[in-house]
ZARORO-270556 format. One record per residue (C-alpha): residue number from 1; x, y, z; residue in one letter. Coordinates in steps of 0.1 Angstrom, whole numbers. Layout:
! ZARORO-270556
> NUM  X  Y  Z  A
...
***
This chain:
! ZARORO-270556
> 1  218  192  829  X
> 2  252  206  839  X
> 3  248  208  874  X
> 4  276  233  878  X
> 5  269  259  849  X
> 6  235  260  871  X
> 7  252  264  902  X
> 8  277  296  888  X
> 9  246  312  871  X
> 10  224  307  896  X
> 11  248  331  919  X
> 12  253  359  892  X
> 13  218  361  892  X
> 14  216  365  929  X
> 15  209  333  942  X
> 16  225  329  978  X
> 17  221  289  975  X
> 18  211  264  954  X
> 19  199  230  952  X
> 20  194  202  920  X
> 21  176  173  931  X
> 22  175  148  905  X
> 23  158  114  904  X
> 24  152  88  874  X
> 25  134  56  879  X
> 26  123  29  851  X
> 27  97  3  860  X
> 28  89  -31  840  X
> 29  56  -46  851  X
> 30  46  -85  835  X
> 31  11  -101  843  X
> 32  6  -135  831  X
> 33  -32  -150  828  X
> 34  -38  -184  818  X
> 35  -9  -193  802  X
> 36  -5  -156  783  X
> 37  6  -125  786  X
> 38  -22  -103  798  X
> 39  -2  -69  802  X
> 40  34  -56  794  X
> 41  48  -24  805  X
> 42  76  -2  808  X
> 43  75  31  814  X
> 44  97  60  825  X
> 45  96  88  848  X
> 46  111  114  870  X
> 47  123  148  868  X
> 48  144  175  885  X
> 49  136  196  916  X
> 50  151  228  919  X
> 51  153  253  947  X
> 52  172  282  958  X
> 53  176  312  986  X
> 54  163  342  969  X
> 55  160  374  989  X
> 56  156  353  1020  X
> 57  129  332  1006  X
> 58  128  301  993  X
> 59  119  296  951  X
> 60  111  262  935  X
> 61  116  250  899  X
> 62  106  218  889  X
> 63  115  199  852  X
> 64  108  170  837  X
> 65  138  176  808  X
> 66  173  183  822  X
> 67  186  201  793  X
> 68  209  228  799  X
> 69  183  251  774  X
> 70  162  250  807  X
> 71  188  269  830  X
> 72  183  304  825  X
> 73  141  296  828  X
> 74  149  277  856  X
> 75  169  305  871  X
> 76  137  332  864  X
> 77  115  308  877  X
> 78  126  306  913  X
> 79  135  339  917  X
> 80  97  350  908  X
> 81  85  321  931  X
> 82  105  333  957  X
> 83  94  371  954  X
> 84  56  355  953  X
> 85  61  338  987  X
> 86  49  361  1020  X
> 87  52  337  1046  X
> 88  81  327  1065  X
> 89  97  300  1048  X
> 90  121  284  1076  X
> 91  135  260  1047  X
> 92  173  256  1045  X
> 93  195  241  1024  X
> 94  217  212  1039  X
> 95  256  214  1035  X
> 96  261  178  1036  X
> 97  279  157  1058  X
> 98  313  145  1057  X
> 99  308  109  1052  X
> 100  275  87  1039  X
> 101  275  54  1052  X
> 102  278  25  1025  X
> 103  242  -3  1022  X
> 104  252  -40  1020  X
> 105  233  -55  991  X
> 106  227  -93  979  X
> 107  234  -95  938  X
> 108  204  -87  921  X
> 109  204  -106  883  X
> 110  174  -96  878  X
> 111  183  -66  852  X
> 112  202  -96  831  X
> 113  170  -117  829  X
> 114  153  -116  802  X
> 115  118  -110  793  X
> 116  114  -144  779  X
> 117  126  -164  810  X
> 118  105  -138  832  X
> 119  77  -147  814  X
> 120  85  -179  814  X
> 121  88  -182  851  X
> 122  54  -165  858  X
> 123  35  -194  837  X
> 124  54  -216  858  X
> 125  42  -203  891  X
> 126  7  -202  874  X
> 127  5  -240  862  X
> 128  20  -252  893  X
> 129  -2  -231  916  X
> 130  -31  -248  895  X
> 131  -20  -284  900  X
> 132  -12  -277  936  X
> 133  -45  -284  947  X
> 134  -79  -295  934  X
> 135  -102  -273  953  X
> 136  -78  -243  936  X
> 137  -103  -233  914  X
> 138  -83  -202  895  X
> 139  -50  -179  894  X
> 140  -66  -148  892  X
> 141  -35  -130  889  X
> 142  4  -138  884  X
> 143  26  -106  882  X
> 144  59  -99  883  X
> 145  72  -59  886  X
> 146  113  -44  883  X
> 147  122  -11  894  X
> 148  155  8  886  X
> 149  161  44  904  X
> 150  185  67  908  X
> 151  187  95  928  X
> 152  216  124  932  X
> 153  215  158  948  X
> 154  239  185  945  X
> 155  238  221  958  X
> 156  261  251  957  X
> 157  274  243  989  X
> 158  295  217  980  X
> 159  270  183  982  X
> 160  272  160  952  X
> 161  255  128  963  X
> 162  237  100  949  X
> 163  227  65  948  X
> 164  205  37  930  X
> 165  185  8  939  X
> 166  173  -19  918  X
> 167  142  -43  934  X
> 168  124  -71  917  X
> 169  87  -86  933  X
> 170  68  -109  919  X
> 171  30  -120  932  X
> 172  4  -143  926  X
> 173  -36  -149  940  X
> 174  -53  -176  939  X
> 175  -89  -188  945  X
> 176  -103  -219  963  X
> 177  -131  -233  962  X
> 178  -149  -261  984  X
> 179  -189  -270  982  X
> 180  -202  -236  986  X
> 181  -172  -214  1007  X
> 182  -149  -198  982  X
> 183  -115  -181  995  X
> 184  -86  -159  978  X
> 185  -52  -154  995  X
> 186  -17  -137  978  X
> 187  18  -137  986  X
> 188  48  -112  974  X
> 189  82  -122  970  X
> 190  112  -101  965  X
> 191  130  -118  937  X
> 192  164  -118  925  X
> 193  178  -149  909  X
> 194  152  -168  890  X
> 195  175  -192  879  X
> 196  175  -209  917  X
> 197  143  -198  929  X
> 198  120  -224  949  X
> 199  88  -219  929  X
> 200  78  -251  948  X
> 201  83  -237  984  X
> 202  60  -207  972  X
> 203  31  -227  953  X
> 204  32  -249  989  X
> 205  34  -215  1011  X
> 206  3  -200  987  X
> 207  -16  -239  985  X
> 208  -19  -238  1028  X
> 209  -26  -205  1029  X
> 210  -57  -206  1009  X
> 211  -68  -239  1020  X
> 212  -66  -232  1057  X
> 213  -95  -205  1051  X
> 214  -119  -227  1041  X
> 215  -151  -235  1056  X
> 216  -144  -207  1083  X
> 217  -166  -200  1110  X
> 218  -176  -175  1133  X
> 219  -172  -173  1175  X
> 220  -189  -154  1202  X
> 221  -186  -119  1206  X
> 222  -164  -112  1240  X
> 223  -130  -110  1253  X
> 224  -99  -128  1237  X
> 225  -64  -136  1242  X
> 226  -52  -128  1205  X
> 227  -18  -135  1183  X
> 228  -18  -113  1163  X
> 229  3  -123  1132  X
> 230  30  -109  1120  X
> 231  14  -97  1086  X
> 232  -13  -86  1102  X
> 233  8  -65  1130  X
> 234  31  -49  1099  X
> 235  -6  -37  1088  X
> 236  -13  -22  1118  X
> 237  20  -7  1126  X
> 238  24  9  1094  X
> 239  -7  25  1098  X
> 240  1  42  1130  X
> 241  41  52  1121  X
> 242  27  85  1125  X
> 243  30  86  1159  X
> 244  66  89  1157  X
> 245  67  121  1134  X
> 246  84  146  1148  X
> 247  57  172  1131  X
> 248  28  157  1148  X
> 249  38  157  1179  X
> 250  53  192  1173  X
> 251  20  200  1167  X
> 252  -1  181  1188  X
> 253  -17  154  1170  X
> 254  6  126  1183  X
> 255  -7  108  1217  X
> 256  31  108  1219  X
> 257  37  144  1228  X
> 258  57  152  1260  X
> 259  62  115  1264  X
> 260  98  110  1249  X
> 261  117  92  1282  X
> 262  87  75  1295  X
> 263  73  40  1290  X
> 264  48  38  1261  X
> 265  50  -1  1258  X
> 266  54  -33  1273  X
> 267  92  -38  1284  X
> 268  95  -66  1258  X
> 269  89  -44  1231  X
> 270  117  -24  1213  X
> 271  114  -7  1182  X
> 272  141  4  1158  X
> 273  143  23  1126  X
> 274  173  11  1103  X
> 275  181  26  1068  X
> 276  211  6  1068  X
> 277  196  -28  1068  X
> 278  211  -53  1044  X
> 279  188  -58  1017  X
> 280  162  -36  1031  X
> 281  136  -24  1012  X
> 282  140  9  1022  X
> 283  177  10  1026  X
> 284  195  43  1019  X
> 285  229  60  1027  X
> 286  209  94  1029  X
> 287  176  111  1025  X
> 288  163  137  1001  X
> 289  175  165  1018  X
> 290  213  152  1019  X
> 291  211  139  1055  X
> 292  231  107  1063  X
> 293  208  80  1076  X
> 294  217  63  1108  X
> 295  202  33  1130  X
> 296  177  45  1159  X
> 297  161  27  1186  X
> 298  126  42  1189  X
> 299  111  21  1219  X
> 300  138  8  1238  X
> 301  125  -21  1257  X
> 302  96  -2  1262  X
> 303  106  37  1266  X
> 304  99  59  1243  X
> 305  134  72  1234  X
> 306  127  98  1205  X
> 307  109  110  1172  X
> 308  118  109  1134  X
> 309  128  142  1124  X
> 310  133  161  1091  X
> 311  150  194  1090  X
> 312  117  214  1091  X
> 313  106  191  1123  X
> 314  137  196  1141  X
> 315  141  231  1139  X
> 316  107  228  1152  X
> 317  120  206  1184  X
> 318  151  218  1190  X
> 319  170  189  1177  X
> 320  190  174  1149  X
> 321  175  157  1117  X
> 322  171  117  1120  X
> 323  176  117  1085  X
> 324  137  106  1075  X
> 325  132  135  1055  X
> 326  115  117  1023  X
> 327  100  127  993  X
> 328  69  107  976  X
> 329  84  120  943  X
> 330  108  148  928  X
> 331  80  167  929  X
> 332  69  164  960  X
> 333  75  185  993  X
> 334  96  169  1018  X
> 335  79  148  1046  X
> 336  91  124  1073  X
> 337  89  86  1064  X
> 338  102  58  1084  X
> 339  129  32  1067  X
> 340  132  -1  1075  X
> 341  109  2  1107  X
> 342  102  -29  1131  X
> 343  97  -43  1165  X
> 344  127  -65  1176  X
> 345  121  -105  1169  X
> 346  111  -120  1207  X
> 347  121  -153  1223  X
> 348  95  -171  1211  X
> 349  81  -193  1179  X
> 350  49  -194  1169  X
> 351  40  -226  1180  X
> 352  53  -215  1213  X
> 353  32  -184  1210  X
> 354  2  -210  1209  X
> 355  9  -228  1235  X
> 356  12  -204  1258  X
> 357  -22  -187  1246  X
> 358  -36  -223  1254  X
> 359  -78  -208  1242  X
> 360  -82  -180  1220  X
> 361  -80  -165  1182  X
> 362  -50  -159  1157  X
> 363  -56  -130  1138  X
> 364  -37  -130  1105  X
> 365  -56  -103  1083  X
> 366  -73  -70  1090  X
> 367  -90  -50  1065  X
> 368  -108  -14  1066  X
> 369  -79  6  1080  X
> 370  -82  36  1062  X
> 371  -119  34  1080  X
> 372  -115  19  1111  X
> 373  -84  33  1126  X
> 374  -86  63  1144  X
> 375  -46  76  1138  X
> 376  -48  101  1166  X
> 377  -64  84  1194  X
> 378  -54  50  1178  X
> 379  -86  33  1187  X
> 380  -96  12  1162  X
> 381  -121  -19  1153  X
> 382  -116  -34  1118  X
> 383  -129  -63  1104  X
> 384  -104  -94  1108  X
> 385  -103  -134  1100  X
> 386  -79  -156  1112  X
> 387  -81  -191  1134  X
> 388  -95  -205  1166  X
> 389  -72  -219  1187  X
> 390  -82  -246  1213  X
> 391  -59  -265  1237  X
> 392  -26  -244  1223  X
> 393  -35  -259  1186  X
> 394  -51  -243  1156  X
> 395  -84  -261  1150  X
> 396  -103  -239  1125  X
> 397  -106  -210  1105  X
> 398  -125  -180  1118  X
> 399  -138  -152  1096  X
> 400  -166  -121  1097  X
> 401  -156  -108  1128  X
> 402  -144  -72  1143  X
> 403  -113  -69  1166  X
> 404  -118  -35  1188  X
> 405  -93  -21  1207  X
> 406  -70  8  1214  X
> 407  -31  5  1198  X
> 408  -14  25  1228  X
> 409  -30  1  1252  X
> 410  -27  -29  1232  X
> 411  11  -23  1235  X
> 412  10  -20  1269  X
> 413  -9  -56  1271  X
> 414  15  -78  1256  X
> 415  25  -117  1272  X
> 416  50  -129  1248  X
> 417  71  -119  1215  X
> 418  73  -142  1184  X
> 419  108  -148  1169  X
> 420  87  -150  1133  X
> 421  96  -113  1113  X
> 422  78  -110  1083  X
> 423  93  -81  1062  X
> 424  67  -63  1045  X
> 425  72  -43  1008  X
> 426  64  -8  1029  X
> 427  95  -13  1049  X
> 428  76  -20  1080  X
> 429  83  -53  1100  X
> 430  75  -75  1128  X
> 431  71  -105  1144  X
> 432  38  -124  1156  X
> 433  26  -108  1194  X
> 434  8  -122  1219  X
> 435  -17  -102  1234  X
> 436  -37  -103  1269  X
> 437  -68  -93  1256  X
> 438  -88  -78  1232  X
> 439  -127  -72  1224  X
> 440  -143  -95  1193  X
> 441  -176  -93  1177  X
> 442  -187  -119  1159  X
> 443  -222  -139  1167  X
***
């Protein structure tokens, strides 16, 4: 669509501002099953969003075809939306500002691959993830998905933006067997050269990590210093990022409210949100409403030092936008999403992690989160697995048992900081944390 023959009839018509938000993204998806090709997909989508200042209100359009035939529909369209609307619509359009910051990338050859050698590559991983092991009974699934988007937003104020991102994961689970204890386990890579990629280092990473849940036992319910693992915290912080939205606390439904300045955590826990990350997964020079992204320190050390903001939250609070205003799609309203989100690496490995535990559990998978985890009050009590540690040394697996606790005072309870970072596909990262105590059912 020409953006700017929208743009000059979009003001004869009476349109005080306007605003073309355009996104295109094209996703290839591969799964491999014993040897063949068990599914093959492309498939195309996106679309155009259009808004515009009609009478004071605020009228939306939205397309799928961005030919110029749609303009003059498009243009009737949010001018009858607008007249529909009756409450107060505080939405604004952003100007823009004067200068986007720039996202470090590593080379990406995975557009130049070819099907074949993709392909190729997964039956690889699949035969070498079967031979790893005897007592791996079965690759249930080896996958491999590519995703190209583009993005762009201008508006009659003078914003022309845009950017793209290409990202390539591939993933495989196996199953293990041994007398009568079967066990699954996964891992997901981010993948760009395939050419010099260490399919051995994974099948050995994915080989342990099965076999070390095997014949698993249960302990006593009671009281237990816990690491919790790095996966396992990215699960846990991810579901709770909503504490830091500037909305809920606006109104209310953040345990955070009126606490901005105070001290939330343990001192050796700082938390940042970085759009800028090299490589990040959610990397970006700018969010959907045209805001420039910047690094933040959320926790600092402890304090709570502020909130992610879109425009519609910081008019709210009195404040600027953090640039986390994010769409789930074109169509979508506007929401506030973290970036690259994580607690700051410790001093710490995890074998130093154990030792100083000495007795206790490492908890390296939680499930029922949707269920179990209270978002408000964050008190939760999800089922978990994960090992027994004895002496500062991991001696067996543990499984069927419930971790309880509340995440506010977890984070408060913290001994020691891993320097282990696991990035996870949400954006969300951390390393491994040693906690003082926490409640476990089990026999």
């Amino acid at each position: 669509m020409n953006t700017q023959k929208l743009i000059e009839k979009a003001k004869s018509a009476g349109i005080e501002t306007i605003e073309i938000y355009i996104q295109k993204a094209e996703k290839e998806s591969i799964n491999v099953y014993e040897q063949k090709v068990d599914s093959f997909t492309i498939a195309q989508s996106g679309g155009l969003a259009i808004r515009g200042l009609y009478q004071g209100k605020m009228g939306y359009c939205f397309l799928e075809e961005d030919s110029d035939d749609n303009i003059d529909l498009c243009i009737e369209m949010i001018k009858s939306n607008a007249q529909a609307i009756e409450s107060e619509d505080s939405a604004m359009i952003y100007q823009g500002d004067k200068n986007y910051p720039e996202i470090e990338k590593s080379v990406s050859h995975m557009s130049e691959t070819s099907v074949t050698d993709k392909i190729n590559f997964l039956k690889e991983v699949e035969e070498k993830l079967l031979n790893a092991d005897e007592r791996i009974s079965q690759v249930m699934e080896t996958m491999m998905e590519s995703e190209k988007a583009e993005t762009r937003i201008v508006n009659s104020l003078g914003m022309d933006i845009s950017k793209s991102d290409e990202v390539c994961v591939f993933y495989a689970n196996v199953l293990a067997n041994e007398e009568n204890d079967h066990k699954s386990a996964y891992e997901i890579r981010v993948l760009r050269d395939i050419e010099h990629y260490d399919v051995d280092a994974f099948v050995a990473d994915l080989k342990n990590k099965v076999l070390s849940k095997l014949n698993a036992v249960q302990v006593k319910s009671g009281k237990y210093k816990v690491i919790l693992k790095n996966e396992a915290m990215c699960s846990l912080l991810g579901a709770l990022c909503g504490l830091f939205n500037g909305e809920n606390v606006y109104k209310g439904i953040s345990q955070l409210k009126d606490k901005c300045g105070e001290m939330i955590f343990d001192e050796k826990i700082t938390i940042k949100d970085d759009p800028l990350k090299k490589d990040g997964l959610s990397s970006s020079p700018f969010d959907d409403e045209g805001v420039a992204c910047f690094t933040k320190t959320i926790v600092d050390h402890g304090r709570l030092k502020m909130f992610l903001h879109n425009q519609k939250s910081a008019a709210m609070m009195k404040c600027e936008s953090t640039g986390n205003g994010f769409k789930n799609g074109y169509a979508s309203s506007v929401g506030i999403s973290p970036t690259n989100f994580y607690i700051e690496n410790g001093e710490n490995s995890f074998d130093e992690l154990l030792a100083i535990m000495k007795d206790g559990l490492v908890i390296d998978e939680l499930n029922g989160l949707h269920a179990g985890l209270n978002p408000i009050s964050t008190d939760f009590s999800l089922q978990a697995s994960g090992y027994l540690v004895e002496n500062g040394k991991i001696t067996r697996p543990v499984n069927l048992i419930t971790v309880a606790g509340n995440f506010l005072s977890m984070m408060k309870d913290v001994e020691a900081v891993g320097n282990d970072t696991y990035d996870s596909l949400s954006g969300i990262s951390s390393p491994s944390l040693l906690l003082n105590e926490l409640s476990i059912s089990g026999e």
